[in-house]
N, C-alpha and C positions, 0 to 999 in steps of 0.2 A: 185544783184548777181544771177547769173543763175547757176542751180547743172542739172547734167548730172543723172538722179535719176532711179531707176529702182524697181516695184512690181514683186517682188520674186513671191511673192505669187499668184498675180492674173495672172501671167504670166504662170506660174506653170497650172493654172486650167483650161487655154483655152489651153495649147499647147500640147498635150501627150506624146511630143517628150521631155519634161524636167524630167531628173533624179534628184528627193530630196531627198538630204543625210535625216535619217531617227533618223539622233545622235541629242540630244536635249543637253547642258552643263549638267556637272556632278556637282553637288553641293560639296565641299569640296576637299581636296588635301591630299589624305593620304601620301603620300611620301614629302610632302611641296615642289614641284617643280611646282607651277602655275606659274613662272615666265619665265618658260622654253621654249621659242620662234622660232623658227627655221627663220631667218632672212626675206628669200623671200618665206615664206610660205604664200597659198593663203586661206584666211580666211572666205571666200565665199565659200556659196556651189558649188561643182560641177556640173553643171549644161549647157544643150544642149541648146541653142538658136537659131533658125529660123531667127530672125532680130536682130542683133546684136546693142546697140544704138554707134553712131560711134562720138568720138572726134569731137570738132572742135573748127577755132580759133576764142580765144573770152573766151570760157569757165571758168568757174573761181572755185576754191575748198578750203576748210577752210585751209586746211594745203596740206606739200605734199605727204605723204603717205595715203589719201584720194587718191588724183590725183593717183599715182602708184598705187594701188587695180584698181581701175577703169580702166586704159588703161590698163593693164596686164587680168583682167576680157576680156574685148574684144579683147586683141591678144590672147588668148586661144581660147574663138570662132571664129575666123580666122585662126589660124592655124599657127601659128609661137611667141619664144619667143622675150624675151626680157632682156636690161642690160641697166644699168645706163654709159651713154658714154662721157661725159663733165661735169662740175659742174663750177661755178664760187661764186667767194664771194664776199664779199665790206671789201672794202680797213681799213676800221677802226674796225669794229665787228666781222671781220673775218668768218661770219656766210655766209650758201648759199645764194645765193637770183637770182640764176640762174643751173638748172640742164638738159638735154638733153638724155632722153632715147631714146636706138636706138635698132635696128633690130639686134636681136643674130648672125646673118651671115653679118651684115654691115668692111668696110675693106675687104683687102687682105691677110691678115695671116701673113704679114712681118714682124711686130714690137714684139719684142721679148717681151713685154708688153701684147701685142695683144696674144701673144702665150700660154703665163704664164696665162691669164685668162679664155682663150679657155682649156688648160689642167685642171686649176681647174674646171671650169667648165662642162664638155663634157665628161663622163667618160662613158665609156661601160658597160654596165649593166648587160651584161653577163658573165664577168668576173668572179672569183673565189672570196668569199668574203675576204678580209683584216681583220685580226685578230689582234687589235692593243692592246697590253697591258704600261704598265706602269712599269718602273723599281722603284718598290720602296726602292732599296738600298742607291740611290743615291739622294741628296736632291734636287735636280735641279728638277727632275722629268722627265728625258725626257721622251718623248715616242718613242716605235720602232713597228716599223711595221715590218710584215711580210708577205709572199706571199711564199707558197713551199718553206719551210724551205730558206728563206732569197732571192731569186730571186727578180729582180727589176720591180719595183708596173710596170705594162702595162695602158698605156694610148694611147689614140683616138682624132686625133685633127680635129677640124670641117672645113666643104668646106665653105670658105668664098666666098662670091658673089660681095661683096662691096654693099650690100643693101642700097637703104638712104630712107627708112621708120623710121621714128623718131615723137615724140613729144617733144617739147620743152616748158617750164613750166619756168616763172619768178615771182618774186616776188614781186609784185603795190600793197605796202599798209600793209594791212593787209593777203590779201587775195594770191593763185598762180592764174594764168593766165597761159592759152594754149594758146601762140603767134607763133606757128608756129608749122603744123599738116603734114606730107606727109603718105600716104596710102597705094602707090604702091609698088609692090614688082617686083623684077629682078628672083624670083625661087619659086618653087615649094612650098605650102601650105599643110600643114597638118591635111586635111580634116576628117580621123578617129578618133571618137570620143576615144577611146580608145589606140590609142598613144598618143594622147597628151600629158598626164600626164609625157610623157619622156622630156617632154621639160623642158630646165633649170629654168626657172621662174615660171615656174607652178607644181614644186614639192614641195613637202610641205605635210602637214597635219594638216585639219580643229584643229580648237582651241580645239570645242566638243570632236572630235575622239580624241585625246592628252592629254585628261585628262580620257576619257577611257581607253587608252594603259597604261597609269599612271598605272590606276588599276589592268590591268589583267600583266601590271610589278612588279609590290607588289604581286602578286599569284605565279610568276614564270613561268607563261606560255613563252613557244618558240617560237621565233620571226612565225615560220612556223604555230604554234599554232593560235600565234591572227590573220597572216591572215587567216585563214581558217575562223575564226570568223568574219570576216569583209567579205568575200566574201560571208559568206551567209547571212549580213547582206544586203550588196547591191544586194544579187541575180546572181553573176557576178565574175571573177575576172577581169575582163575585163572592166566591171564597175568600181569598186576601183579607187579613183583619186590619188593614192599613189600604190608602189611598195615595195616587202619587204626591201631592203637595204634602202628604208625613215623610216622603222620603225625602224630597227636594230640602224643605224645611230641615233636616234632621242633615242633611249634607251639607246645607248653610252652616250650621250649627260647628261642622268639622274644620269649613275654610276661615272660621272667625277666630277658633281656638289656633290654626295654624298661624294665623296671620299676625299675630302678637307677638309671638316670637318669630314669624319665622326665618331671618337668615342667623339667628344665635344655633336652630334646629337645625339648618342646612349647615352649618361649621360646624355642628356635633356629628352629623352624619358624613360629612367629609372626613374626620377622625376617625368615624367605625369603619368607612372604606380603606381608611389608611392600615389600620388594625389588622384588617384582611388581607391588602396589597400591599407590600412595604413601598414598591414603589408606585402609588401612588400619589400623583401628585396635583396641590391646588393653593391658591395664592390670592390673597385678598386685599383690596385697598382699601379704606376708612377714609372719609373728610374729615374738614377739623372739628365736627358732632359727634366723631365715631360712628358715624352712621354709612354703612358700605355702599363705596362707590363704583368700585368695579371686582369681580373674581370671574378667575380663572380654574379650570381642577381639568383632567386628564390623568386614564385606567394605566395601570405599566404595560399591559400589554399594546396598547397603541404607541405609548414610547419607544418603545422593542422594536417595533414595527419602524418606526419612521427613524430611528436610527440607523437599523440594520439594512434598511429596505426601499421605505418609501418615502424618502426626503428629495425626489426627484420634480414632484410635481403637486402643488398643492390648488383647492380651490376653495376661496376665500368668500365670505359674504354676511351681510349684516338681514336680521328678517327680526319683524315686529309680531305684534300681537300673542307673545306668548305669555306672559308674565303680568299680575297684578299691578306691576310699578312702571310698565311702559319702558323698562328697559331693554333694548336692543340687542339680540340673539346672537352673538360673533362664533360658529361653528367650524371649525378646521376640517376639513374634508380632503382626501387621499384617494388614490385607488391602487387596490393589489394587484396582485399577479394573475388573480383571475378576471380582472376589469370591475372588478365592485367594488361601491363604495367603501371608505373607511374613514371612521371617525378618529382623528386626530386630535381632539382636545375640544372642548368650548369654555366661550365668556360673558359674558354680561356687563355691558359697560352703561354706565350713566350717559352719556351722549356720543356722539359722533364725530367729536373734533379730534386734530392730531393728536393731542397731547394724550386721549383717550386710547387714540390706538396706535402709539408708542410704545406706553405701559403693557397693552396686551402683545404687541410681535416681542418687545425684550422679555415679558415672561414666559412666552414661548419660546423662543431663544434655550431661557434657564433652564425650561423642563427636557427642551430636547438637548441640553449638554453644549451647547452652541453651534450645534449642525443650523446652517438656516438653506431654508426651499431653494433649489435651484431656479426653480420656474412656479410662478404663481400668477392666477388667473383670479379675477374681480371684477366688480361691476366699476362705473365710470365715477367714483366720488374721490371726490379731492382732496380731504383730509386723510383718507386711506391711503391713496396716492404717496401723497408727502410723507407718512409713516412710516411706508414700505421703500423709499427711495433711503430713508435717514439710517434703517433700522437692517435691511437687507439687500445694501446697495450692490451685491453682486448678483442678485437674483434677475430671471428675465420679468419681469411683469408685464403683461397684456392685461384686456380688457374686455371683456366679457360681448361677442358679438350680436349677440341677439338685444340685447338694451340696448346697443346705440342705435343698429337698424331700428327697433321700435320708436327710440323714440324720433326719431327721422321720417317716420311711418305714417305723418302727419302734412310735412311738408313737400319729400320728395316722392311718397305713395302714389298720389293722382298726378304724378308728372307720369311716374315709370306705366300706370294703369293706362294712361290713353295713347301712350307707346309702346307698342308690343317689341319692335323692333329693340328699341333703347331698355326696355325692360333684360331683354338676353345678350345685350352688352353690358349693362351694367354688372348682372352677375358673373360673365364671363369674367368681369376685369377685377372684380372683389373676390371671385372663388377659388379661379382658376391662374390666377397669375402663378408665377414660382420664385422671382426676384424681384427685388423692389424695380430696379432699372425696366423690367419688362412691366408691371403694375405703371407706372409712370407714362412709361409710351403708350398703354391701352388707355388711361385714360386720361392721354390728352387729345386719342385720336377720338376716343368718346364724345366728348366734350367738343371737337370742333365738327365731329357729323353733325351731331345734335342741335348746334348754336347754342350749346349752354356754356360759354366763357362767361358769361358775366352775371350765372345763376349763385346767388346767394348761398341758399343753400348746400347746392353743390361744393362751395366753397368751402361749406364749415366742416360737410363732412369730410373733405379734402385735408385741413389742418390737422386732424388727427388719425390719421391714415395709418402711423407708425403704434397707433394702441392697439389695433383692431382686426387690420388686413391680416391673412396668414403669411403672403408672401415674405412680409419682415421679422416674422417667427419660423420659417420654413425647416431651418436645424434646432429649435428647438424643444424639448420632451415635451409635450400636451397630450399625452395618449388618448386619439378618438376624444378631444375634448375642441372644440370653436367657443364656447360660452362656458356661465357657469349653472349648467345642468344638472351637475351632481350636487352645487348646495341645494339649488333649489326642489330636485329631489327630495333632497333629506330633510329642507323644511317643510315640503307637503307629507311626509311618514310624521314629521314629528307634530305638526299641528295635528293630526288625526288622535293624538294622545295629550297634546296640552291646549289651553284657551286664554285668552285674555284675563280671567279670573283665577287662574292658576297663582299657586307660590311659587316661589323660588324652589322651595322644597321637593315641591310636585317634583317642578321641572327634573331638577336632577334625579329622580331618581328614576323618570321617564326614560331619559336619555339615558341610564345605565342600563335598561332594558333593552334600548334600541341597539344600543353596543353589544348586548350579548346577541343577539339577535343575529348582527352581525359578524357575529363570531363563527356563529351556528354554521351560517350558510357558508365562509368562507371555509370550515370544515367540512360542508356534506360536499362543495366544491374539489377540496382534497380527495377525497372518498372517491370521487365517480374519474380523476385525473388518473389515480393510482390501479383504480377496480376496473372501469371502462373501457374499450377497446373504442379508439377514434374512428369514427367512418370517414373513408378519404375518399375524397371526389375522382384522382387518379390513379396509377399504378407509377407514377414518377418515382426514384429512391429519394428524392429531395422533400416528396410530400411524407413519405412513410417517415423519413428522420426528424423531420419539421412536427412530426405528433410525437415523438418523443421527448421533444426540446418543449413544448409549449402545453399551458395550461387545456383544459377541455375547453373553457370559453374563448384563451385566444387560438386556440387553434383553429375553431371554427370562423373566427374571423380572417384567419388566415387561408384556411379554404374556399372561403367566397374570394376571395384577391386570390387564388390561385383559378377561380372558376372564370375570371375576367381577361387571362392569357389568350383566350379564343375569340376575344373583341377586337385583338390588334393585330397588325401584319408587321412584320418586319422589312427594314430597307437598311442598306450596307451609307452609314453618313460617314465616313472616313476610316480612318486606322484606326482601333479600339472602339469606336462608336458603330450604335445603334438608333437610326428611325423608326421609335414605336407609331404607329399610325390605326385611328379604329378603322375598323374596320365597316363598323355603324356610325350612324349621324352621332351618339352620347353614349357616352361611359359612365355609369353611375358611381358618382365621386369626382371623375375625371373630366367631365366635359367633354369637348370637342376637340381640342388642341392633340398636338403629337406630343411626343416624351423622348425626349436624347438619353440613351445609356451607355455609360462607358464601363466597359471592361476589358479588364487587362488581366491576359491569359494566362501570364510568365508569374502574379503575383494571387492568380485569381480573387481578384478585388472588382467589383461592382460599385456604379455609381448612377444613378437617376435623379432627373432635375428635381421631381417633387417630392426628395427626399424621407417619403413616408418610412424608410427605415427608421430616422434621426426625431421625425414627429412622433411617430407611435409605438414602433419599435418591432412591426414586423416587416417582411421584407413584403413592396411593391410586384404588382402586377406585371410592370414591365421587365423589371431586374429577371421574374418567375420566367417570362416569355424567351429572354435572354439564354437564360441557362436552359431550360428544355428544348427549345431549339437546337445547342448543340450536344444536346441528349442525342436528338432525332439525327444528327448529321453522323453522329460517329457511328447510329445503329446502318444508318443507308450505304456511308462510307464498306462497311465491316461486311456490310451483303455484296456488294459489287465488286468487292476485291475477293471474297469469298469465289462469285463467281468465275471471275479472270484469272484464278487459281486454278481452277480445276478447267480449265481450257488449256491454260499456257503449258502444264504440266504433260502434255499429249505429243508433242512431240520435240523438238531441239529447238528448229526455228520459232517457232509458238514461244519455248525458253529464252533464248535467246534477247528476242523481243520486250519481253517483260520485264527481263535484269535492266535493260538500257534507260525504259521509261522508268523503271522503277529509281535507277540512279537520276535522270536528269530528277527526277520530284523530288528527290532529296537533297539534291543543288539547289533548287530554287528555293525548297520552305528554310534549308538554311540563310540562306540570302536575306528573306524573308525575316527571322528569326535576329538577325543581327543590326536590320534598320530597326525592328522595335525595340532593340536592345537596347541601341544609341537616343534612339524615341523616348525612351523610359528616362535614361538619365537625364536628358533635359529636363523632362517633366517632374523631374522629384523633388524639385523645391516649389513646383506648380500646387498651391492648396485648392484648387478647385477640382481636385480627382481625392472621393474620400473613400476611402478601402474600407467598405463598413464589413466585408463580411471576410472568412479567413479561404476559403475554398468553396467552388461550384456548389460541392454537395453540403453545405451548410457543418461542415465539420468543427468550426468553430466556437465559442462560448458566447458571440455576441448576441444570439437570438436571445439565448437563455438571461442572459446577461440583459437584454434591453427590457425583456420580457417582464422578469422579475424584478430589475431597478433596482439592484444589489450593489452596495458598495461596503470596503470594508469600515471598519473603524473598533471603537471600545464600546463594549456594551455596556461598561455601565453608567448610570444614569444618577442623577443626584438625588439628595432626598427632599420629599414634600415641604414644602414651609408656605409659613402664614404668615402675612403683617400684623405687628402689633398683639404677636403671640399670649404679651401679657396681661390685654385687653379684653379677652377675646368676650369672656362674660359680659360685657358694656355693649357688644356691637348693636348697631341699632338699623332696624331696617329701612333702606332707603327711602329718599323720596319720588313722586311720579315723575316721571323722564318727560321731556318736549324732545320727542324726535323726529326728522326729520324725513321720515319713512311715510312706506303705506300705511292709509285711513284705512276704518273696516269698509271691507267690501268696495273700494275704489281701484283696489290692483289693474292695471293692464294686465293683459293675457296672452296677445298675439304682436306680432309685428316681426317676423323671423326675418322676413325677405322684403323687409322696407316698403312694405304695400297695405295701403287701407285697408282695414276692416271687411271684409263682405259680408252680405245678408245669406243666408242660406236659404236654396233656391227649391220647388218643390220637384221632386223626380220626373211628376207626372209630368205637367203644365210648362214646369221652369218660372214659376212664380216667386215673387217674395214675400207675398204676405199673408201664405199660409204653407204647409207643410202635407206630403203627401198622404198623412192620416185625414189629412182636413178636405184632401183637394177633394172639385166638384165632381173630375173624370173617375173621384173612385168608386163610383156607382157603376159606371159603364165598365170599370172592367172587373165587377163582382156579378157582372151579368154576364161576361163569359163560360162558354161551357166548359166543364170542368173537363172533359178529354182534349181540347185544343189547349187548357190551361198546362195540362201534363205534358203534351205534347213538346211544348216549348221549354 
């Protein structure tokens, strides 16, 4: 037996004209698609050869796709493809035992045979890409392709020559036999190493690189992405033995194999996470297809978390476009102790009615042991609404401020824009109120300045006042949250990594990413609380113990609200109270309004209207003002009696003097001392004095305590389960959801502050209909000298 055999290697090291792919195989399959082949892909490196070793007859090869790598190898270094042109079989086995490849230009283009293989085959590369989806309404599955909105696919048929370049290959024995070799060609050869790769048998993508793209298709990268990664792996793009529509194509290829199975593949992979986490947990429903309608899954260490820790404050929200089947993204979102986010659980529900999202708060429920949210934040849908009233009727639920003002952003926008006036009472009356009773009185005196009594709109957004205002959440936990920000955060990170064409599979295991992710940083957050030394804005003992109670990130938000003590003045408003007053026209957060603080000396207990203890859980700007003010009083006290010390001590009379005053002060602060006594006891069935803190200097646990959002209970937590555990092989993947969400690319963006849209205006001019790269004046000020340019 003679082999036609060829050193890659030593060939590679005498000739410096040979390009070696640099991809070594990838050990493992994260996606389980090693079996994903591209038919006539060439599994040899690419590579330039000087002396090509050339066919002949006689030859003989174990099998025959041995024989076809090898003559397709040397018609690449020659310069022309190839295709399988004859086959013959034997009469009783029906197997080949005769096949005849020939020259890609061999024939005349007549045989409509000939035509149909030349069109599949011969496609212009330059074309616009095909964007082929899947109708998954219909069980059949067809596919429809597309080209400009429905336009018919364009195709390129090749110049036939009638070449008779061929090899012929039978099969004696065991072994094939090359019994008949021709060489010559009737046209033109394609000599550039760098076309070739357009030829039909020689596209493809090495085995190595294919399980590379595997990978950086599990990351989400863009077809446009990995080449760019491949071109500077070869150095080249012109090097590359492949084109982007071989990779796009070849990643089509990955999401068709996924899609067959895929949620029977995403409840096998919920299993191997189970395997890893015990508790991990996830829960699935079926219709009566067996075909999955909604799941649920959640890591243990997020149940840990929200048992132990953070079941104080949840933000809830439904987002589209991630998923093949159009079902509706439901992500459970938390925040730590260091103010980041944290993933709490997600699910996937078939539609958006109650009954939908029942199912998912009672498995929610389940997983977290039946702790439910104290306080949960959402956008304004009704069927959520109703779930959350049925499912966790003792929780506070509000609604997400920034969607109602937007969408109001239409109606009462150009009211609030052509009054400026009415524009800074409106917000005064939505931002800044602190009780409902005071919200009520601003905006009814709103309302009769304005003459909008019998504005409609004003109206409506009037009826729902109790979802949205803070004032009627004012005690309750929302740390630094008005909207819901942080889903919507965590669906712009996660859309950065999933698409509308994504599986279910994808998804999840995206989202396990993003969890570690966040695991990371709320560790490197540990790290730098533990390592760090906090910079404090003062030298107060209240600021230095306040860094030892509080994380790095809320400390620093605790330091900008201790930097805003020097906005306000203090004024004496009766027995235990204080008038904070700014001291400038606006407080940034606070407005314009003053702030009553009560405290009481005897108990050292603080109390402030706008409750930002009880909202977010550090202490208020004014409470801070309070207490370091009589920092300041006892230092000024302690110098002036210092002084009158060291006078009175000079002589008798001087003494004398001093005992007497010094007794009457201590008759009166007793006197003093015994109306607030009797003060107190009235007061102490009084609930509008909340003692949030335990002593002046924050000696207490409640910082730490509000901070963290620690409560006890039992850790532990139940085990995972699946519906219809003993189905689970039948599950069938669902069908496309009508949801009731955003279309692509229609989202709203803005409407924070209940106002129109603006155009963005140019710097120079103050134009809208161009921008200052474009404006006319930016001639004249590139005609400035460049020392008057410095100058300024």
């Amino acid at each position: 037996m003679h082999h036609a055999q060829v050193d890659v290697t030593s060939e590679a090291a005498t000739n410096p004209e040979i390009s070696v792919s640099g991809f070594e195989a990838h050990a493992g399959d994260e996606n389980g698609v090693e079996d994903i082949i591209v038919e006539d892909a060439d599994e040899i490196d690419d590579e330039i050869w000087s002396t090509p070793p050339i066919p002949y007859t006689g030859q003989t090869f174990d099998n025959k796709k041995e024989a076809r790598q090898f003559y397709n190898m040397y018609t690449k270094r020659i310069g022309f493809s190839i295709r399988t042109g004859t086959t013959r079989l034997t009469a009783t086995t029906r197997e080949q035992r005769k096949v005849t490849y020939v020259c890609n230009k061999e024939g005349r283009g007549r045989k409509a045979k000939e035509d149909k293989a030349n069109d599949e085959s011969d496609e212009d590369e330059s074309i616009e890409e095909i964007s082929e989806q899947e109708d998954n309404n219909d069980g059949a599955g067809k596919k429809r392709k597309k080209l400009d909105g429905g336009k018919k696919r364009k195709r390129e048929k090749m110049q036939h020559t009638n070449c008779k370049a061929k090899l012929v290959l039978n099969l004696i024995g065991e072994h094939w036999q090359v019994t008949d070799f021709i060489s010559e060609h009737n046209h033109d050869l394609i000599l550039k190493p760098s076309l070739k790769k357009f030829l039909r048998s020689h596209k493809g993508i090495p085995q190595a690189e294919k399980e590379f793209i595997i990978l950086l298709h599990g990351c989400n990268l863009t077809t446009g992405r990995i080449m760019q990664l491949m071109n500077e792996f070869y150095g080249s793009a012109q090097v590359v033995p492949y084109v982007g529509k071989d990779v796009s194509n070849f990643r089509s290829t990955i999401r068709r194999r996924e899609k067959y199975k895929d949620m029977q593949e995403t409840l096998d992979y919920c299993i191997e996470l189970e395997a890893e986490d015990p508790e991990f947990f996830y829960k699935v429903k079926l219709d009566d297809r067996n075909r999955v309608e909604s799941l649920f899954w959640v890591d243990g260490a997020a149940r840990h978390a929200y048992i132990e820790s953070y079941h104080d404050c949840v933000s809830f929200d439904a987002t589209y476009m991630t998923n093949m089947y159009d079902m509706p993204c439901a992500p459970f979102i938390g925040i730590n102790a260091h103010g980041q986010t944290f993933q709490l659980g997600c699910a996937f529900i078939r539609d958006e009615k109650t009954p939908s999202y029942k199912w998912l708060f009672e498995t929610f429920l389940m997983a977290m042991k039946g702790k439910a949210p104290l306080n949960i934040i959402t956008d304004q849908d009704g069927a959520m609404r109703n779930a959350i009233a049925s499912v966790f009727p003792n929780a506070n639920h509000r609604n997400c401020r920034w969607h109602i003002m937007d969408k109001f952003s239409s109606t009462i926008g150009p009211i609030l824009e052509e009054d400026e006036e009415l524009n800074e009472d409106f917000k005064e009356c939505v931002n800044h109120t602190v009780t409902p009773a005071e919200f009520e009185e601003k905006w009814a005196a709103m309302l009769t300045k304005h003459h909008l009594e019998g504005n409609v709109h004003f109206q409506r957004l009037y009826a729902i006042k109790s979802s949205f205002v803070p004032a009627y959440y004012m005690h309750c936990f929302f740390p630094f949250l008005q909207s819901t920000q942080r889903s919507e955060g965590f669906n712009a990170v996660l859309k950065k990594d999933v698409n509308p064409n994504m599986s279910i599979l994808h998804f999840v295991r995206q989202y396990q990413k993003i969890q570690e992710k966040c695991l990371v940083a709320e560790e490197g957050q540990e790290f730098k609380t533990d390592d760090r030394e906090q910079r404090r804005w003062s030298k107060y003992p209240i600021e230095r113990h306040a860094a030892s109670v509080y994380t790095k990130n809320l400390f620093y938000r605790f330091s900008k609200e201790f930097e805003k003590t020097a906005e306000y003045d203090v004024k004496l408003a009766g027995e235990f109270q204080y008038l904070l007053v700014p001291n400038n026209t606006t407080v940034y957060g606070y407005g314009k309004r003053e702030y009553l603080v009560t405290a009481i000396e005897g108990d050292n207990s603080y109390f402030c209207e706008c409750s930002k203890f009880d909202r977010d859980g550090i202490l208020c700007c004014h409470i801070l003002k309070i207490m370091t003010r009589k920092t300041l009083w006892f230092s000024v006290l302690s110098t002036s009696f210092a002084e009158l010390a060291a006078e009175g001590c000079l002589s008798n009379e001087r003494y004398t003097i001093m005992q007497r005053h010094i007794k009457e002060m201590r008759s009166e602060i007793s006197a003093i001392k015994e109306r607030k006594k009797a003060k107190k006891q009235k007061m102490s069935n009084t609930p509008a004095l909340d003692p949030a803190i335990g002593d002046a200097q924050l000696t207490t646990s409640g910082i730490a305590n509000a901070a963290a959002a620690t409560a006890s209970g039992d850790n532990g937590v139940p085990p995972s389960i699946a519906t219809n555990a003993g189905s689970m092989e039948a599950v069938g993947n669902p069908p496309r959801s009508n949801v009731k969400g955003r279309k692509k690319e229609k989202r709203l963006k803005n409407g924070m502050n209940a106002e129109p849209k603006r155009k963005n205006k140019c710097r120079l001019c103050k134009s809208t209909e161009h921008n200052a790269a474009r404006c006319p004046m930016k001639e004249d000020e590139r005609g400035l000298d460049l020392g008057s340019v410095t100058a300024q």
